[in-house]
C-alpha positions, -999 to +999 in steps of 0.1 A: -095+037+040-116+053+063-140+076+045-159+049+021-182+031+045-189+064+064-201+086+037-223+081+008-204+102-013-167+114-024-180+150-021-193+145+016-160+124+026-139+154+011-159+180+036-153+160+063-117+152+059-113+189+049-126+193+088-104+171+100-069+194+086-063+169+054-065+190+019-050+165+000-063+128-006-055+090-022-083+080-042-081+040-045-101+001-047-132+011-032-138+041-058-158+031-086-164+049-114-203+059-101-187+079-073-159+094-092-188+103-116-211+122-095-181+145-079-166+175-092-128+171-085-119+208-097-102+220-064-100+187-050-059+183-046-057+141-054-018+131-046-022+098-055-045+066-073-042+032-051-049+005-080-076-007-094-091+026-093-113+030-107-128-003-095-157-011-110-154-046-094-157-060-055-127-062-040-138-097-024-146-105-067-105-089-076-090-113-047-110-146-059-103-135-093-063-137-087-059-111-115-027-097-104+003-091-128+025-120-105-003-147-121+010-175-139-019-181-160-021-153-190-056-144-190-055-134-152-018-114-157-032-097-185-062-085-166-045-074-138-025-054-161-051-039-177-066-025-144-032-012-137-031+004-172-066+023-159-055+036-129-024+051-145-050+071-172-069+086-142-034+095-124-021+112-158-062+130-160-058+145-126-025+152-131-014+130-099+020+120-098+019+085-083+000+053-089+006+030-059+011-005-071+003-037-057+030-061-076+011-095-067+014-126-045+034-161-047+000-181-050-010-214-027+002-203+007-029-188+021-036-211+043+000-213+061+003-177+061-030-179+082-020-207+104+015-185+117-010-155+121-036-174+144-005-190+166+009-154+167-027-138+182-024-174+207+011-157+218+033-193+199+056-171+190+092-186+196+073-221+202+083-248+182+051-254+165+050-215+152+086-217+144+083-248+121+055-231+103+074-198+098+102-221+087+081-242+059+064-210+049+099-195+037+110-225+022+080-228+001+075-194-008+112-190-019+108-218-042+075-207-058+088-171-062+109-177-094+080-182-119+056-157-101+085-131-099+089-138-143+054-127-146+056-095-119+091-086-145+073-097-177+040-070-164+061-035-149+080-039-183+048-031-200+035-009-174+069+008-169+067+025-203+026+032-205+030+053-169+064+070-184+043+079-218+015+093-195+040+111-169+028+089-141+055+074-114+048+036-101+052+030-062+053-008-060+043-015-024+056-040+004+027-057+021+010-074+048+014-107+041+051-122+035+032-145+007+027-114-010+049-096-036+080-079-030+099-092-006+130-072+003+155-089-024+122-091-048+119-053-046+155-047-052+153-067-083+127-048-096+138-015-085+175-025-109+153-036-136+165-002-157+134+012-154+149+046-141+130+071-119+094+055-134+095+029-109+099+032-075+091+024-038+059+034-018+065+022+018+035+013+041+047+016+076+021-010+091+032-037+066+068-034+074+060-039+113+033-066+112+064-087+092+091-083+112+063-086+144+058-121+125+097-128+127+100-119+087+124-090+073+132-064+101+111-030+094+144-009+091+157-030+068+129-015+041+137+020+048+173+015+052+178+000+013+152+018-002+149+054+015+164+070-012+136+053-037+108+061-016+079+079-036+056+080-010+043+062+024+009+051+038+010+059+076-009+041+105-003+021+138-015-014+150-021-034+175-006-066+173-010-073+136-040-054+135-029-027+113-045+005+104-051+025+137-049+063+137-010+070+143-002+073+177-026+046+191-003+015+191+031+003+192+045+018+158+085+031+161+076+065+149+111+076+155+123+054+130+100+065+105+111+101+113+141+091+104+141+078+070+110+092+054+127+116+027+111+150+027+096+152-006+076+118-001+039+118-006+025+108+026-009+089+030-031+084+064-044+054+060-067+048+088-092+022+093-129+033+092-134+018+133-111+049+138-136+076+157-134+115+135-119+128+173-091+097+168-084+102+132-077+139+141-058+132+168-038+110+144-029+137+123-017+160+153+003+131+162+024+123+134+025+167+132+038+163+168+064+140+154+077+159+125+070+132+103+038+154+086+038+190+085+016+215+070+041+238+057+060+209+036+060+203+001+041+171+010+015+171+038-004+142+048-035+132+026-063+110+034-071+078+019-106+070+003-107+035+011-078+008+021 
């Protein structure tokens, strides 16, 4: 997340990160394949492939597009899954062991998941006009969810079995916006789907908080259920809902992550690129300081590309 607008290259983002203390990194959207092209990745320890990456596409272009594997029209599942399928193939070329997964979004509630947010930053919460919107915006996303959540179950099928043929584990992430795809039941469905150790749970500590912030699923909750699933984990603070600070500069319960992050979990900084070098550093030492990274685990902390 925070090296692609600051450096014109992969090569001259690894250096600097290097600098930093990370030696391992996420490659994900904002990698195309021109930049994977004009690196040399021998030596270059990658942990884990955010899809679409490659991305050969805008990331503004893949969110108007609606290709996501929750789509109810064909033509836009099957794309999604096809830039799933290419992100696996790079995981299994650099021998990285996870391919974080996006599983999609319950479509048509944009526009009420941005009217709770701008009450929230006006401080509604607990007011009757925020409260009535976070009410209508469960009701109508838990009776849109069915269809989408056919599609999400119709997609990991398929890409289930071309990640276990290639050697490559799915982490299907919880996001930032409660329209979004899995919700806690959601991801307990498709973590039962018989799918075995192939599929599994990447947990994004920002996402959990801004939700339960929002008066959604509490952020223990996630860890609690799914701990033991847990593949890997993108770290950072926030500020309000603004997610994506170096750890240590807002409000985040980093004791609770302490708690249930297991040991062998890849673990991701995923830092915004407003965060200064001397702050994204400091990040590190932070979540060092907290015993939730450490450099002699089987796991330290990698840095993430772009977010």
């Amino acid at each position: 997340m925070w090296g692609i607008p600051r450096f014109p290259t992969l090569a001259d983002f690894f250096a600097a990160a290097t600098a930093l203390g990370f030696d391992r990194f996420e490659l994900n959207h904002a990698v195309d394949s021109p930049l994977l092209d004009a690196v040399d990745l021998n030596g270059i320890c990658i942990t884990s492939v955010h899809e679409p990456c490659p991305s050969d596409v805008s990331t503004a272009a893949l969110k108007r597009s609606k290709w996501f594997i929750s789509s109810l029209d064909e033509d836009r599942r099957r794309r999604g899954v096809h830039a799933v399928k290419r992100s696996i193939e790079l995981a299994a070329r650099l021998g990285v062991k996870a391919v974080i997964l996006h599983p999609g979004e319950v479509e048509g509630l944009e526009n009420l998941d941005n009217t709770q947010r701008r009450l929230f930053k006006q401080g509604q919460v607990g007011q009757p006009e925020y409260e009535a919107v976070r009410v209508r915006l469960i009701q109508e996303r838990a009776a849109r969810a069915p269809e989408h959540m056919r599609s999400v179950r119709r997609s990991l099928l398929e890409l289930a079995e071309y990640a276990w043929l290639l050697g490559v584990r799915l982490g299907l992430e919880n996001r930032y916006h409660y329209y979004s795809i899995p919700q806690l039941d959601e991801l307990e469905e498709l973590l039962t789907m018989g799918l075995g150790d192939t599929v599994a749970y990447w947990h994004d500590v920002g996402h959990a908080q801004v939700l339960q912030d929002l008066g959604f699923a509490q952020h223990e909750e996630w860890l609690r259920r799914f701990s033991s699933r847990i593949v890997g984990a993108h770290l950072h603070d926030l500020v309000g809902i603004l997610d994506h600070q170096a750890a240590g500069r807002g409000t985040m319960d980093w004791d609770l992550v302490a708690r249930y992050i297991p040991a062998a979990a890849l673990r991701t900084c995923e830092f915004h690129p407003d965060n200064t070098p001397e702050q994204v550093a400091a990040g590190l030492r932070f979540l060092v300081d907290k015993g939730i990274v450490s450099a002699d685990s089987p796991e330290p902390a990698s840095a993430s590309q772009a977010g």
